[in-house]
N, C-alpha and C positions, 0 to 999 in steps of 0.2 A: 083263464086258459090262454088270452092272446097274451097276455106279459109276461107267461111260462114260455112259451112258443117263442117272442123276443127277445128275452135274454138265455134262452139257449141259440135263435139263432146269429147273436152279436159272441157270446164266448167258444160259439164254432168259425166264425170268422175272426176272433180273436186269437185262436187256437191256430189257425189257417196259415195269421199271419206272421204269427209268433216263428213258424215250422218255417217257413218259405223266406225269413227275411235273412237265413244264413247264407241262402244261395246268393245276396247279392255282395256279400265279403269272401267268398267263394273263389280263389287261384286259380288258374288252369294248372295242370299236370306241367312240372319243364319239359317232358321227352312227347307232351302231346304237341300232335303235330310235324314231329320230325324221328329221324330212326333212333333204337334204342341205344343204348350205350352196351358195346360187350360186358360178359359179367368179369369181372377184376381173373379167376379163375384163366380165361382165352388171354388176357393180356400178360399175365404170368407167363403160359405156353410160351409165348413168343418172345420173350424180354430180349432171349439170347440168340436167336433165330433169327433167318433172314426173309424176306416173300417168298414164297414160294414153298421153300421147307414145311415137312410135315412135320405135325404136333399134334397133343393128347394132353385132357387135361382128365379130372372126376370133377362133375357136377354135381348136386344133391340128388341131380335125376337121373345119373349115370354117368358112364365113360364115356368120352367125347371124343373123336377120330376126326380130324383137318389138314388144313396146309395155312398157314398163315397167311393173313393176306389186310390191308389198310386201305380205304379209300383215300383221297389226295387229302393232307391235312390232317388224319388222323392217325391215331396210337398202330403200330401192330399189334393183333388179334388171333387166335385159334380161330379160324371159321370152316364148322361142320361140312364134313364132304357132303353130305346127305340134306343140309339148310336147303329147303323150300325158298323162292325170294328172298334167298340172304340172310334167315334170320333160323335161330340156333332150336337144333334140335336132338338134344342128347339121345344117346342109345342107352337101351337097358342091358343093364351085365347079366 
């Protein structure tokens, strides 16, 4: 019974390590850590547009109501009048 009991408990640690050793080839997220990227959709809104100007785009989650607007350096954007901290929040139709 103890040799039963030891090689179940070396192929649970075997099992263990097998699970756990992808975590250490494991990437971070690129956008962890920093803000997301508009969806391709807000940056269409705006191609032709200037800051400020209001724009509308369809999301998959609905129709989207903004003003355009870029932080320094980056793309102009649709950003949702109704965005909590910045970040997009469609309406439903």
């Amino acid at each position: 019974m103890k040799s039963a009991n030891k090689i179940l408990t070396r192929l649970g640690l075997l099992a263990a390590l097998s699970c756990s050793s992808g975590l250490l080839f494991a990437q971070p997220a690129e956008d962890q850590g920093g803000p997301r990227k508009p969806p391709q959709e807000a940056l269409d809104a705006c191609k032709s547009l200037s800051a400020g100007q209001e724009c509308g785009f369809t999301s998959p989650h609905g129709s989207v109501k903004g003003s355009c607007w870029a932080p320094e350096g980056k793309p102009l954007a649709c950003k949702p009048k109704d965005a909590p901290g910045g970040r997009s929040q469609p309406q439903k139709q």
